[in-house]
C-alpha positions as CSV (number, residue, x, y, z in Angstrom):
1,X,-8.5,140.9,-314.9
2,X,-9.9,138.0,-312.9
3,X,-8.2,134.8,-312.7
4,X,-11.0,133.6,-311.0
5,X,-14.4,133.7,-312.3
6,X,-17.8,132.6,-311.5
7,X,-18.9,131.9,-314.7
8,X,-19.5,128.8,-315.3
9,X,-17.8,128.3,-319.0
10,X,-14.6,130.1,-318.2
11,X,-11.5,130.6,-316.2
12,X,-10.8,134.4,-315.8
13,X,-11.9,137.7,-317.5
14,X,-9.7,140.1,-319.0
15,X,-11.7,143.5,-319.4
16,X,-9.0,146.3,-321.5
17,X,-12.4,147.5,-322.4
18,X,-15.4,148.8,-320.2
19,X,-18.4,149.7,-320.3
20,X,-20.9,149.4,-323.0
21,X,-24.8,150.3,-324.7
22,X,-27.4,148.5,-325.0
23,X,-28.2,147.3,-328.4
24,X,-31.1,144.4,-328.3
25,X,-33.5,142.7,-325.7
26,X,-30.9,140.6,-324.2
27,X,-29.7,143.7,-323.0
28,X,-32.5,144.6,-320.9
29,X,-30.9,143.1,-317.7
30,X,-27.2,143.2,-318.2
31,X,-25.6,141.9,-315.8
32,X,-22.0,144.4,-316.3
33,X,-24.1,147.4,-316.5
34,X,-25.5,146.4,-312.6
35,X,-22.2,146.0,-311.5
36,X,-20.5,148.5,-312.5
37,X,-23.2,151.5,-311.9
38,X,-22.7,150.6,-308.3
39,X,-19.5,152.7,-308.4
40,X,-19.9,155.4,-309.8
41,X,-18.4,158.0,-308.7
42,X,-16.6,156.4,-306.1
43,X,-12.5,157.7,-306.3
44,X,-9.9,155.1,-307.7
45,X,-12.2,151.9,-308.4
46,X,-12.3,150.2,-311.8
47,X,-16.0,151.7,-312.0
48,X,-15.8,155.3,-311.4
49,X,-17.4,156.4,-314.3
50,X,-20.2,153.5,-313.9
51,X,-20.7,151.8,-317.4
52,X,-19.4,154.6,-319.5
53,X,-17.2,153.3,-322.2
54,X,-13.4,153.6,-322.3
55,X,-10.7,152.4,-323.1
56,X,-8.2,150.2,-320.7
57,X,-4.9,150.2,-322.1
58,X,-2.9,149.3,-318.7
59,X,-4.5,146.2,-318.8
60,X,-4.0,145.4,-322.5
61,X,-0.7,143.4,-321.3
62,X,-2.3,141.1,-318.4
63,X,-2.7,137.9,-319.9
64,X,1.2,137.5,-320.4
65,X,1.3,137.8,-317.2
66,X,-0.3,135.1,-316.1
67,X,1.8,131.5,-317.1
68,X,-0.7,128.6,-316.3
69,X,-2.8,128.2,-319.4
70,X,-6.8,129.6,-318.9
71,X,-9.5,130.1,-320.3
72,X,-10.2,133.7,-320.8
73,X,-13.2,135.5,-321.6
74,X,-12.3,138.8,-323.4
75,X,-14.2,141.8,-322.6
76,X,-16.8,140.2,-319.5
77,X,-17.9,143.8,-318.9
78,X,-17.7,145.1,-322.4
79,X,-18.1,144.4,-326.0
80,X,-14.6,144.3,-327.8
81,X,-16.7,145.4,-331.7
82,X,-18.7,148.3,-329.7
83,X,-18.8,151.2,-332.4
84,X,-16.6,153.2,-330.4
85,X,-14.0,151.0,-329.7
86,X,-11.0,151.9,-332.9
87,X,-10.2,149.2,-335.3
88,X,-6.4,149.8,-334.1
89,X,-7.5,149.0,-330.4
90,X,-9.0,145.9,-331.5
91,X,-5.7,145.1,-333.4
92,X,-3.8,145.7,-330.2
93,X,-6.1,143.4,-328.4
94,X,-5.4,140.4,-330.9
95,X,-1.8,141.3,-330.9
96,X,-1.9,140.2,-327.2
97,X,-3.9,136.8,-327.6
98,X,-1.7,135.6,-330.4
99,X,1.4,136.0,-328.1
100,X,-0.6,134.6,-324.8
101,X,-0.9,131.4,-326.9
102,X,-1.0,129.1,-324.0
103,X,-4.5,130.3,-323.1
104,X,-7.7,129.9,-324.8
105,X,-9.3,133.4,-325.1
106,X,-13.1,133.0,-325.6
107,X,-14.8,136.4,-327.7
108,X,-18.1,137.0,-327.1
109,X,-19.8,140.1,-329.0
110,X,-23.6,140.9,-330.0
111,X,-21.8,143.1,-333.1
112,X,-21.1,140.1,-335.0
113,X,-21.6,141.8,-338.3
114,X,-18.6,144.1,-337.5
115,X,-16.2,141.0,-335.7
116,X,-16.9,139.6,-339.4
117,X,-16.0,142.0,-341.5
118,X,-12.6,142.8,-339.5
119,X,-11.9,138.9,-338.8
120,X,-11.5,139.0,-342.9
121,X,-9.9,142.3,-343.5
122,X,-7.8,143.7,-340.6
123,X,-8.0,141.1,-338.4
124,X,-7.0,138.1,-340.5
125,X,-3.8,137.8,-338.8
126,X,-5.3,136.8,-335.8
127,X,-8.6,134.8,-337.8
128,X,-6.5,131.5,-337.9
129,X,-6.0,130.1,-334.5
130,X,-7.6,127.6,-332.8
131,X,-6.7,129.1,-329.1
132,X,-8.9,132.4,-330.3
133,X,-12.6,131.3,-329.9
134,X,-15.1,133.6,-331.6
135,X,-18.4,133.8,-330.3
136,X,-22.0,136.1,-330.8
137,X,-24.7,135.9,-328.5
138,X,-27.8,135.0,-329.5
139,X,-31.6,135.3,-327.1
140,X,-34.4,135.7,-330.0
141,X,-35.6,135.1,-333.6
142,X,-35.2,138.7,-334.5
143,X,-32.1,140.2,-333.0
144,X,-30.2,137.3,-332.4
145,X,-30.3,134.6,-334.5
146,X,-29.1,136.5,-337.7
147,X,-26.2,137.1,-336.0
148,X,-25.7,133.2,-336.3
149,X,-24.8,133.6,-340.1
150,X,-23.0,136.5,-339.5
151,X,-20.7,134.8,-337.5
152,X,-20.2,131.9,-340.1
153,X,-19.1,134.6,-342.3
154,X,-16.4,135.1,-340.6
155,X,-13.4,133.0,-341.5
156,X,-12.3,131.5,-337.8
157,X,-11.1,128.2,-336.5
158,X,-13.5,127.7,-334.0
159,X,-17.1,129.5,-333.5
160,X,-19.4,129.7,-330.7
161,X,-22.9,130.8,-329.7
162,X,-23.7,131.9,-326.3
163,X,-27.6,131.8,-326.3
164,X,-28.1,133.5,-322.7
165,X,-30.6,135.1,-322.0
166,X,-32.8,132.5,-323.7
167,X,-35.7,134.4,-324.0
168,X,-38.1,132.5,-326.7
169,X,-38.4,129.2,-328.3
170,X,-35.4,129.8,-331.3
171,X,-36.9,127.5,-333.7
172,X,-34.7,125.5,-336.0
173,X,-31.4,127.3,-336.4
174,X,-28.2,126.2,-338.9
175,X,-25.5,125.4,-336.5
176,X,-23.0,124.3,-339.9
177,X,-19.8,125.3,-338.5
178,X,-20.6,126.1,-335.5
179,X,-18.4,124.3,-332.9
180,X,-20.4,124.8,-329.5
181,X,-23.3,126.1,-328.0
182,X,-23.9,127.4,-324.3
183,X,-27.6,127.8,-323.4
184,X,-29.1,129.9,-320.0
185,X,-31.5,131.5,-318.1
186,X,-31.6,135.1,-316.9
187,X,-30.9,135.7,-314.0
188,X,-31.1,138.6,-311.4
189,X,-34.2,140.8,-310.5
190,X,-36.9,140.7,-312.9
191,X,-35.3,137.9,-314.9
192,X,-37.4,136.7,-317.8
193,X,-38.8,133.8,-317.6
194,X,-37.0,130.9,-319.7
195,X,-39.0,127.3,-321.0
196,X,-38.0,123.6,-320.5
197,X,-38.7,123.1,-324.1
198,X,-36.9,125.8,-325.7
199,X,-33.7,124.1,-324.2
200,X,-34.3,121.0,-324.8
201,X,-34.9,121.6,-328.4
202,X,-31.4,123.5,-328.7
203,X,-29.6,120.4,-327.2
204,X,-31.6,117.5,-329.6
205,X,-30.7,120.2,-332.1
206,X,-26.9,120.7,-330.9
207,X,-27.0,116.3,-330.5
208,X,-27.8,116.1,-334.2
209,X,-25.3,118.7,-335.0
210,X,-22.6,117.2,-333.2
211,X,-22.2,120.4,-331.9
212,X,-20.8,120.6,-328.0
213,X,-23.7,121.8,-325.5
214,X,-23.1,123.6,-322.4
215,X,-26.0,124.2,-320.2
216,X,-24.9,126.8,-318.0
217,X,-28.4,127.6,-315.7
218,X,-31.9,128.1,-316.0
219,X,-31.5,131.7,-314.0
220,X,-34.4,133.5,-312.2
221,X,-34.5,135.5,-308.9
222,X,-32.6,132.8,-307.1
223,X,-29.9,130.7,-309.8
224,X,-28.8,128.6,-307.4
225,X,-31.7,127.5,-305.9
226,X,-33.1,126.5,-309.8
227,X,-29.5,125.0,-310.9
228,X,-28.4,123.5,-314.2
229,X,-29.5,120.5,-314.2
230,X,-31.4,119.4,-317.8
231,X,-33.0,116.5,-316.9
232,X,-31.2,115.1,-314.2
233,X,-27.9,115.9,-316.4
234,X,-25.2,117.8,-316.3
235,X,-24.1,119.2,-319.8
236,X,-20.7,121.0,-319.5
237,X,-19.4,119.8,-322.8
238,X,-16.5,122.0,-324.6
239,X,-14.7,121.9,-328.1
240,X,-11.4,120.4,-327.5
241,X,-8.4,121.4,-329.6
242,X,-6.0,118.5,-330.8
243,X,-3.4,121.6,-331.7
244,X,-2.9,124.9,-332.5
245,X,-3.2,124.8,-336.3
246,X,-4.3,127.2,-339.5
247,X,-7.4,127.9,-340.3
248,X,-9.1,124.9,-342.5
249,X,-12.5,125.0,-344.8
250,X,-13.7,121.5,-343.0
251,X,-16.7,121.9,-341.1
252,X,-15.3,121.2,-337.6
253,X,-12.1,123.1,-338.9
254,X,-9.6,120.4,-336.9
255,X,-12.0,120.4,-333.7
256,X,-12.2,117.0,-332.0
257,X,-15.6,116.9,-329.7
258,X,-15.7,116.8,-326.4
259,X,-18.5,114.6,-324.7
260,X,-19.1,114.5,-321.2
């Protein structure tokens, strides 16, 4: 676990999961797999088996551990609905953000079709709670934006997309109960080129959604150099949460926006 991270829309990672498989084109470049291939091999590090999937259940306790509230992504170098990660794991790894309630634990997954179907069966224990942000990437018309409806289908309190690596224009997409939106660039060697006006039509679309928009780079060889401005702006909006309360069937499900 990290309690400080680089990315841009979070606080720390917590990782009782690595490694992973590639399953679509935003995969091509993935940024864990890098990482963590540079240690294979080497004796004692986190990585030693490179990007190999396993199980981390040492670290399945870590967040209550840490007292100041965060934001936590769950599973930076992983995907928490990987095939091959057991529906009791999963459990476990709910168990543990329902009684770290202080933080905000932010679930990212490109298996949206499975998060769904647990988040209404075995999961609905955890479904509920507005601390527990549930979240599918999206980075094309064919493999991700289905995922968008998929991830409606689940019954949450808050949902999110994380549309990075933006790799074509997404057309008009249904963002009804969707509660925020972080857009990006790839990054890295051989990132893939990303257009001004496929972001801008995500945050006109996002503006007449009144749905939070995060701009989080436009990528390439050198990030840094390109930033994250969007026309001279910064857009580093996030859902803000009045309270911790049940699941409702409104649209914003008890979400007041944040506007920055």
């Amino acid at each position: 676990m990290s309690d400080k991270s680089s990315i841009e829309w979070t606080d720390a990672t917590w990782n009782p999961v690595r490694g992973c498989t590639k399953i679509s084109p935003g995969c091509k470049h993935c940024y864990a797999k890098t990482f963590a291939e540079r240690f294979r091999g080497v004796p004692g590090h986190p990585y030693e088996q490179g990007f190999d999937l396993r199980l981390v259940p040492e670290k399945l306790s870590d967040p209550l551990k840490w007292k100041k509230p965060r934001k936590i992504f769950v599973n930076s170098m992983s995907d928490l609905f990987h095939p091959e990660v057991p529906d009791d794991y999963i459990v476990q790894v709910c168990e543990v953000m329902l009684q770290a309630h202080w933080h905000t634990f932010q679930v990212l997954t490109k298996r949206a079709d499975r998060m769904a179907r647990l988040l209404n069966s075995k999961l609905t224990f955890a479904s509920k709670f507005e601390h527990i942000w549930w979240g599918t990437s999206v980075e094309n018309r064919k493999h991700g934006v289905p995922r968008i409806a998929q991830l409606r289908g689940a019954r949450v309190a808050v949902r999110f997309l994380s549309i990075e690596p933006l790799l074509e224009d997404l057309g008009k997409l249904n963002l009804k109960k969707i509660h925020w939106m972080i857009v990006g660039g790839e990054s890295g060697a051989g990132a893939r080129p990303m257009h001004s006006e496929w972001v801008r039509s995500l945050e006109r679309q996002c503006r007449e959604s009144d749905v939070p928009f995060f701009f989080k780079q436009w990528g390439g060889v050198r990030k840094s150099e390109a930033g994250r401005l969007l026309d001279g702006l910064t857009y580093d909006e996030l859902p803000i949460l009045t309270q911790i309360t049940p699941y409702s069937t409104g649209e914003h499900d008890g979400i007041r926006l944040s506007r920055s």
